[in-house]
N, C-alpha and C positions, 0 to 999 in steps of 0.2 A: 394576623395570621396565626393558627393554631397550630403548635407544637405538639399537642397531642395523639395525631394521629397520621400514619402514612397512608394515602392510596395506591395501589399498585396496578396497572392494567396491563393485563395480555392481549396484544388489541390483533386480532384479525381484519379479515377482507367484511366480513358485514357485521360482526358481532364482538364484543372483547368479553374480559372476565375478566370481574373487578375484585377486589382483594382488599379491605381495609384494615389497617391492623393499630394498635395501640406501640405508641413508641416507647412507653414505660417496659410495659412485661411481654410486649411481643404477643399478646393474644391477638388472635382472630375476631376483631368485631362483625363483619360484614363479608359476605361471599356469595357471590351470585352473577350469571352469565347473563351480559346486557346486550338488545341490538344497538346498530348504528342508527336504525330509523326514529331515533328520538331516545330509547329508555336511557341510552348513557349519557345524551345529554342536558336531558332533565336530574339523572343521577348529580352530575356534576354540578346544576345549576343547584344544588338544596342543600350539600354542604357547606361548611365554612371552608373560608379559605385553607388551604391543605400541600402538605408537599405530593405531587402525583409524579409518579416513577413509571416508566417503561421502556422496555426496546425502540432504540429509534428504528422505522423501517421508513419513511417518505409521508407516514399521516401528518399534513401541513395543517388539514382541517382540524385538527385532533387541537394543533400546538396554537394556532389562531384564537380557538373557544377556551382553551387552559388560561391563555394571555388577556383574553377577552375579561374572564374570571375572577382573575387577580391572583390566579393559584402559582405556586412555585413548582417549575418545570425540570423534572432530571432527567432529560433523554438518554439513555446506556448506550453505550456500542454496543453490538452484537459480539465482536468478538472477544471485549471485555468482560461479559458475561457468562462464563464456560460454565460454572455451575447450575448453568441450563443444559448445555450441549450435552454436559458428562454424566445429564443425570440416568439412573438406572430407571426410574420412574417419572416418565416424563409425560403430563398430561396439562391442560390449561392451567386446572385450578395451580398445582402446583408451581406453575412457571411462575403464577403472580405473586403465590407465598413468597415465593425467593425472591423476586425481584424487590417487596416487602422489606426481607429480612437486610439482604445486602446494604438497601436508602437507611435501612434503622441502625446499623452497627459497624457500619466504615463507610470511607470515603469510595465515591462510587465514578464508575469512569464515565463519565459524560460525555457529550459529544458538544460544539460548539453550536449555537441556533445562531443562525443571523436574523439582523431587523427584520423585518414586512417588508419594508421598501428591498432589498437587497435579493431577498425571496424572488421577489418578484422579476426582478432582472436577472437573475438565475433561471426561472421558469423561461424567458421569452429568449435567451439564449439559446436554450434546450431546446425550443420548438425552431429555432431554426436551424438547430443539427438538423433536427428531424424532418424539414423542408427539404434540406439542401440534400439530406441521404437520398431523399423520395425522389428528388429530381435524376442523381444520379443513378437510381435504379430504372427510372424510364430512360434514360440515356440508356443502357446496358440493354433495353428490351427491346428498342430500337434497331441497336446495332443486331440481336440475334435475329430480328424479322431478315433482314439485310442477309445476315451471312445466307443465314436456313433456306432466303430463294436464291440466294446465286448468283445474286447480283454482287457488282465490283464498286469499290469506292470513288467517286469522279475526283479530279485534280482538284479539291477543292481545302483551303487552308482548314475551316473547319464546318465539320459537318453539320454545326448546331447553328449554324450564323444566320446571317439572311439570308446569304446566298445557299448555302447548305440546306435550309430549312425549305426552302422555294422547290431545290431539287427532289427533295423527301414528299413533297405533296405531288408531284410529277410523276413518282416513280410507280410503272407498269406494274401493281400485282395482281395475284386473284382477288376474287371479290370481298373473298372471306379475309384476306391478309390483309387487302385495301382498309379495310374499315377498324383493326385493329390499330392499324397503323395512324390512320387519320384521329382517332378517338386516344393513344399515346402520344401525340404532338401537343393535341388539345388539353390534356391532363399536365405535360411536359407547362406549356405557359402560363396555366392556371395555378401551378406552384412555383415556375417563379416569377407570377406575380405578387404570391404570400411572402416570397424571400426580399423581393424590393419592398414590399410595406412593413416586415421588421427588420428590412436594412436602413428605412428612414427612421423609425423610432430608436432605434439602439444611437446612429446617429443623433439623436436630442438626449436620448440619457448621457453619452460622452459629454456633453456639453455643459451638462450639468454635474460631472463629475468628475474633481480635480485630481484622485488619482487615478483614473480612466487616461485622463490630458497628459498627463505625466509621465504613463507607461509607455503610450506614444512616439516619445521622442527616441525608443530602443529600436535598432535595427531588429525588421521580421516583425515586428507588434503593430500591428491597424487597427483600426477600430473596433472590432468585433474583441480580438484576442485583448487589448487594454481593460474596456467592459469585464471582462470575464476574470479575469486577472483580478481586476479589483473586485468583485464580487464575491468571488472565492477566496481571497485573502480577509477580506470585511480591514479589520481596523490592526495594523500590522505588527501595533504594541504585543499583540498575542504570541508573537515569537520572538525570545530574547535572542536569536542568532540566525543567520542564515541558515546555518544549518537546520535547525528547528522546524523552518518553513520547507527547506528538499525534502526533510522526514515527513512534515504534512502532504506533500504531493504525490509519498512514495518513490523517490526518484534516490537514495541514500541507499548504499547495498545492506544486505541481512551480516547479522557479524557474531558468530558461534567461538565461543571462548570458553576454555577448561586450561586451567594450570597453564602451560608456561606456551601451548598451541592456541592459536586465533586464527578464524578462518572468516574468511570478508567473502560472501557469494553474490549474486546476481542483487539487483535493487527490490525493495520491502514490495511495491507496489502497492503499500496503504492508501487510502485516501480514493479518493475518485478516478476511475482513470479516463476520465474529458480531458483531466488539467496533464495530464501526462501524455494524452495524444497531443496536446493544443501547443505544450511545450517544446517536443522533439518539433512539428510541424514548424511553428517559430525561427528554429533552434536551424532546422535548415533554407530555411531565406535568409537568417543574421549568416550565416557563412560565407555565404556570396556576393552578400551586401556591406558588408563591418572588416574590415580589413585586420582587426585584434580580434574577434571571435573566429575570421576563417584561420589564422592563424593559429590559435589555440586547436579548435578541432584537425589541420592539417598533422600539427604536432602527433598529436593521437592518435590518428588516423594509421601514420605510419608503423605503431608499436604495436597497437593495440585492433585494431580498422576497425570500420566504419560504422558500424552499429554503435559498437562501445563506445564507442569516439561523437557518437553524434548526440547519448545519452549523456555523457559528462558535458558535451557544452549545451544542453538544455537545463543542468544542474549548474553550470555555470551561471549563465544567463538567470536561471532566478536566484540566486546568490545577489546579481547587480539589482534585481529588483529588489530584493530587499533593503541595500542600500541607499535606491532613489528614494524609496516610502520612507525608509526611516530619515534618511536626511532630507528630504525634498527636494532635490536636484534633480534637474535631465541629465540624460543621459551624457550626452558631450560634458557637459561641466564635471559630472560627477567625476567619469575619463579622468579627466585633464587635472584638474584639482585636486582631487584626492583618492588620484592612483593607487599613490605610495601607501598612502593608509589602508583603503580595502584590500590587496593585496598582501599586508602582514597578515590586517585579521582574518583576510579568507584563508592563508595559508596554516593558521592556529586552527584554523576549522577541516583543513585538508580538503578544500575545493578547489585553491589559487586562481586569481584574476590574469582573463587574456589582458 
């Protein structure tokens, strides 16, 4: 791999701008605006291997063809990169000079890639948010056909059941409603047939994945949420503390310090906020299921209520995940065994174990 030379792309929706520059003296060798339909990835394929720098934004094809390559990968954060945001003159070419300069003369803030494989399970998670939101949106469009004619809901436990759903095909409208209605049921089981066919395959990726099985034995965590857990965590050496990983999630408050005044505010919210919806969600089934997490959150609850209360024992709660990963223990054993331990070190860390 050549040390010689950095490339830098500003990569867009169809086209980037590519920036090559010499890692010696910082000249400009090459500048010019490439499409996606082949010119940058012919650009790509005719160099030698090379360090290639850019904002990460979700181009996974980008990071595939780079790895494919053999080229060395620096994804930036975006908000690591303020010497874009702040600039006064801010146009492509520019963005990649800098992005250039930054790879060539410090250390630059990356962002963590996971495997292909991991990608991957990340993607088909995400599509069945996106299943199950769509479902619930035809549920919602349902109920407003419902309100908007006047009709009244029958004695029935749930409206989406069999019996419920039997009802809904019966039900008197106009013609025009009729057909809205009938063509929203039909949409309604056609997505969640897609949610049963990536609820059987996430089921075989759990199977095959030990800290998926692991996560498992935590009150509030099923299969989908263990999946996802480990996918988003990848390999959990990457955080020397518990704490390290609540900071990865966003779930750690902002903390403003000058002289001898420190002010601790609401949580960073870094990081993705799936894992911070999927946490709190969790975080309220362990309560009512875990007799030492409803405990802990009741504690809270009462000083602090329920919101706040419900965010610290999701911060909790992956505290103990960190635990399980790093020692390999379920959940009960961990408990039981070595209470006493993770409770000093969470309490060094200022999270404390229920």
């Amino acid at each position: 791999m050549t040390k010689d030379i950095i490339v830098a792309l500003d990569v867009h929706k169809k086209f980037s701008w590519v920036v090559t520059m010499c890692t010696k003296t910082g000249d400009i060798i090459y500048s010019a605006k490439l499409s996606h339909d082949g010119q940058l990835q012919q650009f790509l394929r005719s160099i030698p291997q090379s360090t290639v720098v850019f904002e990460m934004s979700g181009t996974w094809w980008l990071i595939d063809l780079l790895e494919e390559l053999g080229h060395e990968i620096k994804a930036l954060h975006p908000q690591g990169v303020r010497l874009i945001a702040q600039s006064c003159k801010k146009t492509d070419k520019n963005d990649a000079e800098t992005l250039a300069h930054i790879a060539r003369l410090g250390p630059c803030p990356c962002v963590w890639l996971p495997p292909k494989e991991l990608r991957s399970i990340r993607a088909l998670l995400r599509f069945r948010i996106f299943c199950v939101r769509r479902c619930t949106s035809i549920k919602n469009h349902i109920h407003y056909i419902l309100r908007s004619n006047g009709w009244q809901y029958p004695p029935i436990t749930d409206i989406f059941g069999k019996t419920g759903r039997e009802y809904l095909r019966g039900v008197e409208l106009p013609e025009g409603i009729r057909w809205q209605m009938d063509r929203s049921l039909k949409m309604l089981e056609q997505m969640e047939s897609v949610v049963a066919e990536i609820d059987r395959k996430v089921k075989k990726e759990v199977k095959d994945n030990e800290d998926a099985q692991l996560l498992m034995s935590m009150p509030g965590v099923g299969e989908f949420g263990a999946l996802l857990l480990a996918s988003e965590i990848g390999d959990v050496g990457r955080f020397s503390s518990a704490k390290k990983l609540c900071a990865y999630f966003g779930l750690v408050p902002r903390v403003r310090q000058s002289g001898e005044r420190c002010y601790r505010g609401r949580i960073s919210k870094e990081g993705t906020s799936l894992l911070r919806w999927y946490m709190v969600q969790a975080a309220w089934v362990a309560v009512r299921a875990d007799e030492r997490i409803g405990a802990f959150y009741e504690r809270l609850r009462r000083r602090k209520g329920s919101k706040i209360a419900l965010v610290a024992t999701a911060r909790k709660m992956l505290t103990i995940v960190w635990w399980m990963l790093k020692e390999r223990k379920r959940y009960e054993w961990l408990m039981v065994a070595e209470g006493r331990k993770m409770r000093v070190v969470a309490r060094r860390e200022g999270a404390g174990q229920p």
